[in-house]
C-alpha positions in Angstrom: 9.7 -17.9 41.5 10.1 -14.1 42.3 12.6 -13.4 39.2 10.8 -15.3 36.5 7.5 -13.9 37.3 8.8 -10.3 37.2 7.2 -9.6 33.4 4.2 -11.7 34.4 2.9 -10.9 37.9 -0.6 -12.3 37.3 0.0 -15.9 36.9 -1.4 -17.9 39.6 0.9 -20.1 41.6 0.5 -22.5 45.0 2.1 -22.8 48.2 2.9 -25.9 50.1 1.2 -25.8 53.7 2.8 -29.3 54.5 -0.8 -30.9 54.0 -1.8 -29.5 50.4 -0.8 -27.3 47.8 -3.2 -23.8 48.5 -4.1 -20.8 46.1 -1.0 -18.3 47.0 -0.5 -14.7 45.7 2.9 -13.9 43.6 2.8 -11.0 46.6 4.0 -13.6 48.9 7.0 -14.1 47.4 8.1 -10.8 46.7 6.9 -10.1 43.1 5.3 -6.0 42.7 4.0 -3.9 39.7 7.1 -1.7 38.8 5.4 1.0 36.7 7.6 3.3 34.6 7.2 6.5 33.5 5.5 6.9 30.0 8.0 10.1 29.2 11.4 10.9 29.5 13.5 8.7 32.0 11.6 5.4 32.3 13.3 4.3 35.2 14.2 7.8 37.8 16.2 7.3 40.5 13.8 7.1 42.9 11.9 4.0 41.0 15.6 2.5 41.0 15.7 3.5 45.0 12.5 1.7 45.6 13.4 -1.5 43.7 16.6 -1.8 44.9 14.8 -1.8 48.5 12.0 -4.3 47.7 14.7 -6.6 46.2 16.9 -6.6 49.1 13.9 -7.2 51.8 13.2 -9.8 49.5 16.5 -11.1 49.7 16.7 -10.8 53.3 13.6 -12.5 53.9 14.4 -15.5 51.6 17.8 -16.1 53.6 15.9 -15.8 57.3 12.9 -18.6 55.9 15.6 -20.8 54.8 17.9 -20.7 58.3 14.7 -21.0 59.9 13.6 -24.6 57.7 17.3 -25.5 58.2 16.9 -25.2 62.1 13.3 -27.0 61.9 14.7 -30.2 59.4 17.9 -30.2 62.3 15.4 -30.7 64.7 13.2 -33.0 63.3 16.0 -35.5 62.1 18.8 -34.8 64.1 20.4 -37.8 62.4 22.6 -37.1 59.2 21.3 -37.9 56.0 23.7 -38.8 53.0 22.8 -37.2 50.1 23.5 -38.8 46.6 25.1 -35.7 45.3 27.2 -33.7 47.5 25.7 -30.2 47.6 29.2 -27.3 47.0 27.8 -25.4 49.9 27.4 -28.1 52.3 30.7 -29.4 52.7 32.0 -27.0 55.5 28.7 -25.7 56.6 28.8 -24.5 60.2 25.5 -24.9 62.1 26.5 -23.3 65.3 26.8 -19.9 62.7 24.7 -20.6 59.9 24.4 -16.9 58.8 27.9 -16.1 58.2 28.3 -19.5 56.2 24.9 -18.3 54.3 26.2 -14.6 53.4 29.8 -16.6 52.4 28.1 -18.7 50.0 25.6 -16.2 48.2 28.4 -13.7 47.7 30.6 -16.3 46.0 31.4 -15.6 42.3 29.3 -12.5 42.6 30.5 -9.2 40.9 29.8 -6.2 43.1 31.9 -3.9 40.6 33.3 -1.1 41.9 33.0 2.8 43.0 29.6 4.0 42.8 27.6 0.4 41.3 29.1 -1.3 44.7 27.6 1.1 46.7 24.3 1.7 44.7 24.1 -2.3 45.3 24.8 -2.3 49.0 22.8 1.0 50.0 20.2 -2.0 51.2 21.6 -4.7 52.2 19.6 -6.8 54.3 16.8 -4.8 54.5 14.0 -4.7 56.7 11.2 -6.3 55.2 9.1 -4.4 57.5 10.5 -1.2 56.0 10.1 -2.9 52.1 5.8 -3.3 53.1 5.9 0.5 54.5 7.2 2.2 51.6 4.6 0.3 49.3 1.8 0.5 51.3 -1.1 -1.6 50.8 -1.6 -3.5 48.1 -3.5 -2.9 45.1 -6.5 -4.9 43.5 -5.6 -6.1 40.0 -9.1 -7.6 37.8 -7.3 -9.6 35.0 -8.6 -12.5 32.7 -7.5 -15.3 35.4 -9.6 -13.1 38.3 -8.5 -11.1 41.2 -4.9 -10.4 42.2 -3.8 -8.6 45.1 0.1 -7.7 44.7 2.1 -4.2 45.9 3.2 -1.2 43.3 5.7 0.9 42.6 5.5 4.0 41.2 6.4 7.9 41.0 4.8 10.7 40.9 8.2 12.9 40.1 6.6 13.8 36.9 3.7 15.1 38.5 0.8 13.3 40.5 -1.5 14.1 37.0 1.2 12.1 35.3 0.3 8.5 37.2 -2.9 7.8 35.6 -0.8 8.0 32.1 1.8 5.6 33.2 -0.8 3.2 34.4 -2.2 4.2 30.9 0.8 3.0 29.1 1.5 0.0 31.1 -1.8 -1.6 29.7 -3.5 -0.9 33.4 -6.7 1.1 33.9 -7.1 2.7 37.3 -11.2 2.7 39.1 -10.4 6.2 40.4 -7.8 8.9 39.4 -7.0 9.5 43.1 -6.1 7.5 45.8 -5.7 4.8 42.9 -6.7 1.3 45.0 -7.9 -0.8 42.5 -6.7 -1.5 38.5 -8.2 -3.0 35.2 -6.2 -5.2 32.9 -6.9 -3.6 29.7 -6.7 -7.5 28.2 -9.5 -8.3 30.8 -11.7 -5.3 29.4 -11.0 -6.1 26.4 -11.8 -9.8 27.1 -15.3 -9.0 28.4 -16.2 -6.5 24.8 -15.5 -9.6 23.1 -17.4 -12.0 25.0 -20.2 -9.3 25.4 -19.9 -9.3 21.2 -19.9 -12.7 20.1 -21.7 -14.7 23.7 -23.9 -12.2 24.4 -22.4 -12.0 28.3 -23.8 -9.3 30.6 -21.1 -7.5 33.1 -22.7 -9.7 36.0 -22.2 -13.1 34.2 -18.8 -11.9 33.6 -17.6 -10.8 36.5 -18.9 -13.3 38.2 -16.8 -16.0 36.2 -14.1 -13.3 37.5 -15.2 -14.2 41.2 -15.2 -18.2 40.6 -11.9 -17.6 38.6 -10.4 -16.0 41.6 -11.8 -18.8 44.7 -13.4 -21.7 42.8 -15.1 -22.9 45.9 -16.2 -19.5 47.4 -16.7 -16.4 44.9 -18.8 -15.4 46.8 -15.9 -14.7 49.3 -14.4 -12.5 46.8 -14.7 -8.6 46.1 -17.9 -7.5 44.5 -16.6 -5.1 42.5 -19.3 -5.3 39.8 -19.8 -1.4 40.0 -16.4 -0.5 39.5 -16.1 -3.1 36.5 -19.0 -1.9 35.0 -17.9 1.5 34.5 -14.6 1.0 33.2 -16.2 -1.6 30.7 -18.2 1.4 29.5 -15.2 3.8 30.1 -12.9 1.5 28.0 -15.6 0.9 25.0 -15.5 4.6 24.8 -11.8 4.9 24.3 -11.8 1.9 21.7 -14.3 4.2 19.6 -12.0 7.1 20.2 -9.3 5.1 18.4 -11.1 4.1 15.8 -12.6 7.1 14.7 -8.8 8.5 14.5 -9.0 10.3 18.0 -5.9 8.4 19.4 -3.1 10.5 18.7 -4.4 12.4 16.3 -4.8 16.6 15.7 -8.3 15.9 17.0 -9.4 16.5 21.0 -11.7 14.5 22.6 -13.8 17.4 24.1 -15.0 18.6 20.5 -16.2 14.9 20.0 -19.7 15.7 18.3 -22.5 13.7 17.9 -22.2 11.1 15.7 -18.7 11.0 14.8 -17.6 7.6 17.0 -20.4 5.9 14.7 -18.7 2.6 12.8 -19.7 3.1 9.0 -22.4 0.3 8.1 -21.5 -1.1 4.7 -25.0 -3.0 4.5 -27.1 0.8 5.0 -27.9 2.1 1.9 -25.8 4.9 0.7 -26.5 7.0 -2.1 -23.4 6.9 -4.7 -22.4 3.8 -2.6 -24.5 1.4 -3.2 -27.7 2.7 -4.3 -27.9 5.5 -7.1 -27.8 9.4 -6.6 -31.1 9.2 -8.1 -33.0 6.5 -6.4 -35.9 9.0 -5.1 -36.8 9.6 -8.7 -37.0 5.5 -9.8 -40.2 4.5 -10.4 -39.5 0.8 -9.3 -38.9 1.7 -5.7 -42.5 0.8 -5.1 -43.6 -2.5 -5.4 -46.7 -4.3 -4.2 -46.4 -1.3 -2.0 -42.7 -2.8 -0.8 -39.7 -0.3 -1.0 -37.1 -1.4 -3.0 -34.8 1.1 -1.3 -35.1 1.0 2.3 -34.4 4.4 3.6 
């Protein structure tokens, strides 16, 4: 679950509570926002550090959950159970020293390489999990099209603590604050919202509300109001797309000398002399028709 959600860490999955299947976060499993730098080296060795780290935790927490279900099937059904097809790493199992039999088996057929990959690879071996949650710190709020998502982040600020706002930037992520960052934006979920603003007429309130029932079907109102926040990155982000389209983005252009006017999106349908309406048209005679102007103005 953890490896082939690692490009997409805002689907929603479930979790098996032995009664139901419940709403689970992709948090829970192990799964983290690895944000790379926008310039130069995408991946510095300290992101490399960090996600080797999270990766073993990980690891080490997936091999102590599945002793511990092995120990809790033993003692439900102490009895042994055939299985149809013999499992490879069953046949000489040891219970009385299921760890070492566990390590044997996911180090089988593995390729470690050698000199300094082997002990880039091992610098954390079974590590803490405790230490994995400490070096991320909390985790961040992430508002994307299927609602609210709570998940860990990794990050740098190598290039410079200015710099992290950028690589948010370029990993498609808006940040509420450029400081203390807490709480993101999906640019697809802004984006999302000008469209449905456009064509459904939808207010930021209905919309983040559908955010909220998104998140808990049976209890938005249990979920974050973050209507403020979403309501000034919508206007935030409806800013920037008039920066790009006016030529802004990228260009020789900066945003400061922005004048009035100049993010205005050309009307086709205005009339516009030596467009469509003549150079002359204050001079025609047949503007003026039962006192209606031919030329609106």
């Amino acid at each position: 679950m953890r490896s082939s959600h690692r490009e997409n860490p805002f689907h929603r999955i479930e979790c098996w509570n032995g009664s139901y299947f419940r709403r689970a976060e992709l948090s829970e499993v192990g799964v983290y926002l690895f944000i790379r730098h926008y310039t130069g080296v995408a991946v510095c060795d300290t992101l490399a550090r960090w996600s080797n780290l999270l990766d073993s935790a990980a690891g080490t927490k997936d091999r102590e959950e599945q002793i511990e279900l092995r120990r809790s099937l033993n003692a439900v059904a102490p009895y042994h159970m055939p299985d149809p097809d013999p499992v490879p790493y069953t046949e000489d199992f040891d219970m009385d020293n299921p760890i070492d039999d566990f390590d044997d088996f996911e180090n089988e057929g593995e390729d470690l390489g050698d000199g300094d990959e082997k002990l880039e690879e091992n610098a954390f071996a079974n590590a803490d999990p405790a230490l994995a949650a400490a070096t991320v710190g909390t985790l961040h709020r992430v508002v994307h099209t299927n609602g609210l998502h709570n998940i860990a982040m990794v990050s740098c600020e190598c290039h410079g603590t200015d710099n992290l706002p950028l690589d948010l930037f370029a990993a498609q992520l808006l940040p509420a604050s450029l400081k203390r960052i807490k709480t993101l934006f999906s640019a697809q979920v802004l984006d999302h919202f000008r469209l449905c603003n456009l064509e459904l007429k939808a207010s930021a309130y209905q919309f983040y509300q559908l955010i909220r029932r998104l998140t808990t079907p049976m209890a938005p109102g249990e979920v974050l109001d973050l209507y403020r926040e979403f309501r000034r990155m919508a206007r935030i982000w409806r800013w920037m797309k008039k920066l790009k389209w006016a030529g802004y983005a990228g260009g020789p252009n900066k945003v400061k000398d922005v004048g009035a006017g100049e993010l205005a999106i050309f009307c086709p349908a205005c009339p516009q002399p030596g467009i469509n309406i003549p150079d002359n048209w204050r001079e025609d005679h047949a503007r003026h028709v039962e006192d209606f102007y031919l030329y609106l103005f």
